[in-house]
C-alpha positions in Angstrom: 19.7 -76.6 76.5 16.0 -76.4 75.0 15.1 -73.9 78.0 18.4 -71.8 77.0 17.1 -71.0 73.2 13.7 -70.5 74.5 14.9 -68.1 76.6 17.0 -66.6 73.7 14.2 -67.0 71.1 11.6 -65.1 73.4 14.1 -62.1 74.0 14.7 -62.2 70.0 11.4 -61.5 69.6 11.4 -59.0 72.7 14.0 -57.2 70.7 12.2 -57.1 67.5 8.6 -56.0 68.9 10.8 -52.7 70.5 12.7 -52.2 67.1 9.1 -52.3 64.8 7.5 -50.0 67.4 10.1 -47.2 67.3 10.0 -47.5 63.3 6.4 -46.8 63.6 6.4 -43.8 66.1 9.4 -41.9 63.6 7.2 -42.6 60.7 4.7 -40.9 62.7 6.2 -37.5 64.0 8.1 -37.3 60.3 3.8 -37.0 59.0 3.4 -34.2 61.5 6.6 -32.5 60.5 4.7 -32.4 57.1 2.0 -31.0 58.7 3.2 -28.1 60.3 4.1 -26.6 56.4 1.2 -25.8 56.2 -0.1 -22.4 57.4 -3.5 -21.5 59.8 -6.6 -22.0 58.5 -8.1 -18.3 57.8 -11.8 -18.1 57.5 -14.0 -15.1 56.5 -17.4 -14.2 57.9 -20.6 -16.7 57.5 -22.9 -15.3 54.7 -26.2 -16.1 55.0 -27.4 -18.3 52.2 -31.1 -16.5 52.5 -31.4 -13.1 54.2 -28.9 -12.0 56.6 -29.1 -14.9 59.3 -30.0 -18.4 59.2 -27.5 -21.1 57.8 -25.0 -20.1 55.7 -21.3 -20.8 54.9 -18.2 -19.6 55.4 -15.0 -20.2 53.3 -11.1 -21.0 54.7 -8.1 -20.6 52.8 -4.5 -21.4 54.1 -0.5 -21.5 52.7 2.1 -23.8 52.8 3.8 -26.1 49.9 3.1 -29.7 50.9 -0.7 -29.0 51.8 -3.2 -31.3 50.1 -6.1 -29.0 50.6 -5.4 -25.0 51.0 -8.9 -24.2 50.4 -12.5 -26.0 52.1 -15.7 -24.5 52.6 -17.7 -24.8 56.0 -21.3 -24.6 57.1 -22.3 -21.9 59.3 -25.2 -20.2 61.6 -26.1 -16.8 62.1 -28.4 -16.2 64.9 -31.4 -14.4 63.8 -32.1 -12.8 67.3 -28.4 -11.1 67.7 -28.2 -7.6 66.6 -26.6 -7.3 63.0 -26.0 -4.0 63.5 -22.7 -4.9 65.2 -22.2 -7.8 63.4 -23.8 -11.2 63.2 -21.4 -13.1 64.6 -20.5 -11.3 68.1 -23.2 -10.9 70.8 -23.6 -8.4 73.6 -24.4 -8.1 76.7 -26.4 -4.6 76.8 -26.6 -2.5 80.0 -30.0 -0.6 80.7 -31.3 2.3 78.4 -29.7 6.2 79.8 -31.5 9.0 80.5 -33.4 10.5 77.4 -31.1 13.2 76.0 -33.4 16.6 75.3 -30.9 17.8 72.9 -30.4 15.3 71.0 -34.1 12.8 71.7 -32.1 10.4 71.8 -31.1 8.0 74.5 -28.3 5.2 74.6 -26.8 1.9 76.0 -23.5 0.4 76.1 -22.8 -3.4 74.9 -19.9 -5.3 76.1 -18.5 -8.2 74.0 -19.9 -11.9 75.6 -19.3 -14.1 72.7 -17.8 -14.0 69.2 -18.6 -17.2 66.3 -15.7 -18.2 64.9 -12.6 -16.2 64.3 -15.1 -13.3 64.1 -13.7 -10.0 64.8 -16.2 -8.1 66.6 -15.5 -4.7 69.1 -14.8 -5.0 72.4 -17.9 -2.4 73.2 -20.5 -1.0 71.3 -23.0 1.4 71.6 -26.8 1.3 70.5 -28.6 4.8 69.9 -32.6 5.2 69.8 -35.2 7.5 70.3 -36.6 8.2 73.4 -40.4 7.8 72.4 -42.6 10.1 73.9 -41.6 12.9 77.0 -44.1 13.3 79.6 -45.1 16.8 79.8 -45.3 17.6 83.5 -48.9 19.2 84.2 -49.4 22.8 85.6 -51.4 22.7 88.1 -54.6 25.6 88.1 -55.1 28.1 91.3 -57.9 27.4 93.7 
């Protein structure tokens, strides 16, 4: 008889261990239904806090009706060895430098997209213009 209310103690419990745990996991998913109100995080460019690369921060703003925080501020980096001419969050990969342009003096290179910071929107390709320094004059060469 003492074995039989062991045995139906021990599956009480059993019962009650499976009954707390599924409480716990729909109290769980009903937090990240909450959640999910709330919209993306959308974050503008780093700015530099001196100069134009360096550390800086950047700021993120999002919607929704139950959020607790819809606006935080994040620390950055700007590399201070990528070209800020196409932005100072997207680096390039650069091809060679053309042929020198005699029209123009002018020579160019193309830059394809290798990595962007962030939700940086940088172009897919780019292209980077400069002088062409000085032309080699060819000699004449004097008759013997």
């Amino acid at each position: 008889m003492c074995q039989q209310w062991t045995r139906v103690a021990v599956l009480a419990l059993l019962v009650l261990t499976v009954m707390a745990a599924e409480g716990g996991k729909a109290e769980k998913q009903g937090k990240k239904e909450r959640k999910s109100d709330c919209g993306e995080w959308q974050w503008s460019v780093c700015v530099a806090n001196e100069g134009d690369c360096g550390l800086g921060t950047r700021e993120g703003t999002r919607t929704g009706t139950d959020c607790k925080q819809t606006i935080k501020t994040q620390r950055c980096k700007i590399p201070c060895n990528w070209k800020k001419k196409f932005g100072g969050e997207c680096k390039y990969d650069f091809q060679a430098w053309g042929e020198c342009d005699l029209v123009t003096g002018k020579k160019n290179r193309t830059g394809v997209l290798k990595r962007a910071l962030m939700d940086a929107t940088c172009a897919a390709t780019v292209t980077a213009t400069k002088p062409c320094g000085k032309i080699p004059k060819t000699k004449l060469q004097g008759k013997a």
